[in-house]
N, C-alpha and C positions, 0 to 999 in steps of 0.2 A: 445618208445611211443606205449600206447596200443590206437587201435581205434574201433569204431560200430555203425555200424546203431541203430537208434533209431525208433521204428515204435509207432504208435500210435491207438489205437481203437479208432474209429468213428463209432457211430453209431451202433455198431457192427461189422463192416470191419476195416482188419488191414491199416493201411497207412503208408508210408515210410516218417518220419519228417523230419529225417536229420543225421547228422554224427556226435559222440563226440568223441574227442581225448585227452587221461589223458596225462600229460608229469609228469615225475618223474627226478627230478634231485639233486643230493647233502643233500636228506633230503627233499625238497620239495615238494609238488604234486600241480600241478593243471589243467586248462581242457580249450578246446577251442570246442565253438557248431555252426553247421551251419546248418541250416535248408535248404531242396531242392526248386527248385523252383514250382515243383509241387506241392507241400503242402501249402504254401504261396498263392499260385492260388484256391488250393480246397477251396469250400465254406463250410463252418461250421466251417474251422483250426481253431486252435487258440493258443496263447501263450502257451507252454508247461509251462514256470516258469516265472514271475515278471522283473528276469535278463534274458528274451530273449523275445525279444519283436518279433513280428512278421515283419522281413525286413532280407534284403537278407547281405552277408557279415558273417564276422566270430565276435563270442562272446567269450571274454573269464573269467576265474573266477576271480573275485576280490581277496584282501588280505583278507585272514582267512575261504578263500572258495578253497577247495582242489576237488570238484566237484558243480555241479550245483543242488540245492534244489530239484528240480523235478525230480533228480535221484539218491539222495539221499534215497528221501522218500519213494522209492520203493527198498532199500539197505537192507541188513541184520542187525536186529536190536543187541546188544549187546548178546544174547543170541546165535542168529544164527552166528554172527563173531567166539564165540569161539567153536562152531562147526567145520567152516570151518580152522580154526587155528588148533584146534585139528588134524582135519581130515592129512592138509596138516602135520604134525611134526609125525604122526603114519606112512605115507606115504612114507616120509623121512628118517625115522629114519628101516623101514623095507627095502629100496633099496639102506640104503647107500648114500644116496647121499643128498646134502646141500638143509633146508630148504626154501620152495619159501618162498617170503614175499609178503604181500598182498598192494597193496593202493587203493582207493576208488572207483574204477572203477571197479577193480577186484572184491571186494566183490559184488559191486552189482551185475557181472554178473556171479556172484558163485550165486547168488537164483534160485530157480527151477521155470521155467516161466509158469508154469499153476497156480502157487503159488502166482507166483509176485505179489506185493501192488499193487493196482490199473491199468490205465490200458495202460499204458506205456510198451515195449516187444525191445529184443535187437536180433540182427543178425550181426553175428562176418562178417565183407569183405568177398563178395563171396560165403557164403554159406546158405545152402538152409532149415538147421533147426531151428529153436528157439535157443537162447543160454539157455543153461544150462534144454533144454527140455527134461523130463523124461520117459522113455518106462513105470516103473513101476506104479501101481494106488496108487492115494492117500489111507492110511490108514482107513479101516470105523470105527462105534463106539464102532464096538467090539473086536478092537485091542489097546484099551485105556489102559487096562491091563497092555500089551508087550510095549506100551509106557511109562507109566508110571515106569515100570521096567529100561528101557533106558534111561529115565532122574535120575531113582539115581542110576546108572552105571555113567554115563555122570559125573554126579555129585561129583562121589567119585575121587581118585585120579587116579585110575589107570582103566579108561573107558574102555570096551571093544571091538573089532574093529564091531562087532556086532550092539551093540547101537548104534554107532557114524553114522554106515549105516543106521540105520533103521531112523531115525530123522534126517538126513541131505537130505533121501527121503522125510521125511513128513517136511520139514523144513517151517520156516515164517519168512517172513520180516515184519511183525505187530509189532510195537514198543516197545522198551521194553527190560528189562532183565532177565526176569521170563521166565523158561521153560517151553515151548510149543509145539505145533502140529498143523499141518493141518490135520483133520477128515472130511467125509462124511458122513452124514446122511442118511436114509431108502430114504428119498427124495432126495437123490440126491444133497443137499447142502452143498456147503461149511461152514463148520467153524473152527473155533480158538479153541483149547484144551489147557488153560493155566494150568500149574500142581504145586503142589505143592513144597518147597525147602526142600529135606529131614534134617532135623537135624539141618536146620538153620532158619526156619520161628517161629515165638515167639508166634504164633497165627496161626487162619486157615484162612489165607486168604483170600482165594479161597470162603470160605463161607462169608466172611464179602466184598468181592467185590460185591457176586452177589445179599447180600442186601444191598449194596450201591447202585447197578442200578436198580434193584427195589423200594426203595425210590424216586428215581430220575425220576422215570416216574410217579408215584403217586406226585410229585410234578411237575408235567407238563414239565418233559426233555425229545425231545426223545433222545432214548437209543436201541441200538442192543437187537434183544431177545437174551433171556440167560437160560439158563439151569445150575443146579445145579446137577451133580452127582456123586454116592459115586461110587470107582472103587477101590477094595481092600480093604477096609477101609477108603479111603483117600477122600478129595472133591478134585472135579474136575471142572472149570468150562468151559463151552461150549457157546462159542459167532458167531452168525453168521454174516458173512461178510458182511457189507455194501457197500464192494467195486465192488458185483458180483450183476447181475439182470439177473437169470439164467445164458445161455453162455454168457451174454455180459460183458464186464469189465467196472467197472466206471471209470473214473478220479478220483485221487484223490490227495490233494498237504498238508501237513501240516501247520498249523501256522507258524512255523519256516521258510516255502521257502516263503509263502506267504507277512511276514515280510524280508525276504530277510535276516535274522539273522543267528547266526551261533550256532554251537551245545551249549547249557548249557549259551549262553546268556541272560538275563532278560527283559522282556519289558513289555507292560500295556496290559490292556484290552482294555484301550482307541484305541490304535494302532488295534486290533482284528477287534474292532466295525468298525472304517473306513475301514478298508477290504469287511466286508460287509456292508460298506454306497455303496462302488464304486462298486462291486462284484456280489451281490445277488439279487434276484430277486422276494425276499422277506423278504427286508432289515428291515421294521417294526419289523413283526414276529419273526425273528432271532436273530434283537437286543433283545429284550426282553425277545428270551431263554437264549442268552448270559448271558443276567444280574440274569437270573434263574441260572445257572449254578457256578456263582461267590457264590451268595445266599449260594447255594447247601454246593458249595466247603467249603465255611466258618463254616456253621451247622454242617458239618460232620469230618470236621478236614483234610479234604484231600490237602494234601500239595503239593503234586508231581504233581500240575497242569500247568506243564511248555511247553513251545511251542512246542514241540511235540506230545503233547498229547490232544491238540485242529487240529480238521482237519475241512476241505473242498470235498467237493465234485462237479465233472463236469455235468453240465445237459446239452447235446447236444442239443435238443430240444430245451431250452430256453437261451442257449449260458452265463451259468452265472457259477457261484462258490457258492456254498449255503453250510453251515453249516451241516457239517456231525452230526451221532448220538454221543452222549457224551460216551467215555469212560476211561479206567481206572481211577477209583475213588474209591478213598481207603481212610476209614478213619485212623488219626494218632493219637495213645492216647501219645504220648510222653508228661510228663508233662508239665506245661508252656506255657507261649506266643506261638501260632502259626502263622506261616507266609507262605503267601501261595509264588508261584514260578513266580506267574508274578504278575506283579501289578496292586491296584481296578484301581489305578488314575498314575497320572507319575512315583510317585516315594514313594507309599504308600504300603508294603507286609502285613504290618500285618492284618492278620484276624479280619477283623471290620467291622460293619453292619451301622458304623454310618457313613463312609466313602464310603461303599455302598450305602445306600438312599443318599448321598449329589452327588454322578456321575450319578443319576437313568435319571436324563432327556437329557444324553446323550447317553441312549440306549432306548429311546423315550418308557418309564414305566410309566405310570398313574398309580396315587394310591399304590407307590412303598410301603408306609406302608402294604396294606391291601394284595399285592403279598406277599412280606416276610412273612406275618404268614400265610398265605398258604403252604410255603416252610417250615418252620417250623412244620406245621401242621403235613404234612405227615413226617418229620424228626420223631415227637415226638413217633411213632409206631414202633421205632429201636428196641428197646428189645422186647417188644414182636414178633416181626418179626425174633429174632434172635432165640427165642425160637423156634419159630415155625420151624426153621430151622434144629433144634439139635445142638445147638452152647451152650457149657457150659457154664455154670454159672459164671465159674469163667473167662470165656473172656470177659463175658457180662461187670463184674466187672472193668475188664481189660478197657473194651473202652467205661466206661460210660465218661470220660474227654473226649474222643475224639466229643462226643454230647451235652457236656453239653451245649456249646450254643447255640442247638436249645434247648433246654429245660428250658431258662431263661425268 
């Protein structure tokens, strides 16, 4: 049994929540949480995750739950697992001796904690550091280079023990499978370095993401600023954190914990929007960027809109859960029917706008016609925005399906 405290930022101050214990057996994993009773007491606490309500007693994971949502979310996303997989079998395989195996608790407490998702932090029993807290600094922008070097080292077959250090230092647990970094900026802030996949991307991604988020806030989303830069040749994009407000750490929970669902499950938008009926503390507003964002999602072809990739965010202040910035949105030209990853209505994927205006008055939208071509509006400035980008031609041609129906 592995166990650790669990602390929590408030306010800016860390606070002790309580204890999780993984148990591992026969193939198994799952976890049991209890919160202290001083935390229950603090005014401002609040439910870490949906399955741990705030009362005293032990919780433990339901079936198909190998840990609790809310420490999942701040886990290493597929990118940084095989980091630490990596790292552990180099490690291994240099001293001889049998590789560890990882289960869910362990990875999450393999992220480097200045790094961590949101603002959740662990302390192994009895000790007085951060877990997995780093002496080294994060990487600034002008080591994107020597990064981007490391991820196609990483990438190739036979990484070297170099790279795997260098990016296990700058590591993220920001979602996702795409190779990444944590960078600092001239100011001082954190962000996202998502890199390209040498040899295996069919397109530049990296440029067709960051004028997916740029359309997206020209169509009334918000969205993380983003930077677009070339390093080497390559695009690089650059997102900054909405989980940090300078030193302080936000809260933040996924769709997925907030549905209480489990990895690669499917569920509605409708489910989303009651999150923020109960949740938010500006439930109007938010339904109605949700329903922007469906809009969006449909126009641009972006399929990979599955409950991980819709978040939440904690407002200490006003004690609620409000709708983070929108991101990874990618369009998909694959030919054919698309379907997105969760559904408009119960049990509806495919990409349709007439299934969207028919759920529009339950994300309380007036004039759901005259919003749509709004969103369409700013969609229909894709090429030449891709232009403007230095995006060839011949990708343009590439992802005109992916837009054709904002263009209808």
């Amino acid at each position: 049994m592995t166990d650790a405290e669990v602390w929590v930022q408030l306010n800016g101050s860390d606070v002790r929540a309580g204890t999780v214990y993984s148990h591992r057996r026969r193939g198994s994993e799952s976890a049991t949480f209890a919160y202290t009773p001083e935390y229950l007491a603090k005014p401002g606490a609040y439910s870490l995750d949906p399955a741990l309500p705030m009362s005293s007693g032990a919780f433990n994971t339901t079936d198909g739950h190998s840990l609790f949502g809310a420490f999942t979310d701040c886990a290493p996303d597929r990118w940084g697992r095989r980091l630490l997989e990596r790292s552990e079998r180099r490690r291994a395989s240099r001293n001889g001796v049998t590789e560890r195996s990882f289960g869910e608790l362990d990875f999450t407490l393999g992220v480097r904690d200045d790094l961590r998702q949101g603002a959740i932090r662990f302390r192994m029993p009895d000790a007085a550091a951060w877990q997995a807290e780093e002496a080294g600094s994060v990487p600034h922008l002008v080591d994107l280079s020597r990064l981007l070097r490391a991820v196609e080292s990483v990438e190739s077959e036979n990484p070297d023990d170099e790279a795997l250090r260098l990016l296990l230092g700058a590591g993220s647990s920001i979602g996702g499978a795409r190779p990444k970094a944590a960078v600092v900026n001239g100011r001082g802030e954190l962000l996202i370095a998502k890199f390209p996949r040498v040899g295996s991307d069919e397109w530049d991604v990296m440029a067709w993401e960051h004028l997916s988020l740029t359309l997206a806030s020209r169509a009334g989303i918000n969205t993380p600023r983003h930077e677009l830069m070339n390093v080497a040749g390559r695009n690089v994009l650059l997102l900054n954190r909405f989980d940090r407000q300078e030193s302080h750490r936000i809260g933040y929970a996924s769709a997925m914990t907030m549905l209480e669902a489990v990895d690669g499950e499917r569920r509605s938008y409708l489910e989303i929007a009651e999150v923020i009926e109960q949740s938010s503390s500006s439930a109007t507003s938010e339904l109605n960027e949700l329903w922007r964002r469906i809009a969006f999602s449909i126009l641009i072809s972006n399929t990979d809109d599955h409950l991980r990739n819709h978040g939440f965010l904690r407002s200490d202040s006003e004690g609620s859960w409000n709708l983070s910035p929108a991101f990874d949105l990618n369009p998909n030209p694959t030919p054919g029917t698309k379907h997105l990853s969760t559904a408009i209505d119960f049990d509806t994927y495919t990409a349709n706008t007439d299934m969207l205006l028919d759920v529009a008055p339950y994300f309380r939208v007036r004039n759901p016609r005259v919003v749509l071509a709004q969103i369409a509006d700013a969609v229909s400035g894709w090429a030449a925005e891709a232009r403007l980008l230095g995006i060839a031609e011949s990708e343009i041609d590439l992802m005109s399906g992916a837009f054709a129906a904002g263009e209808r």
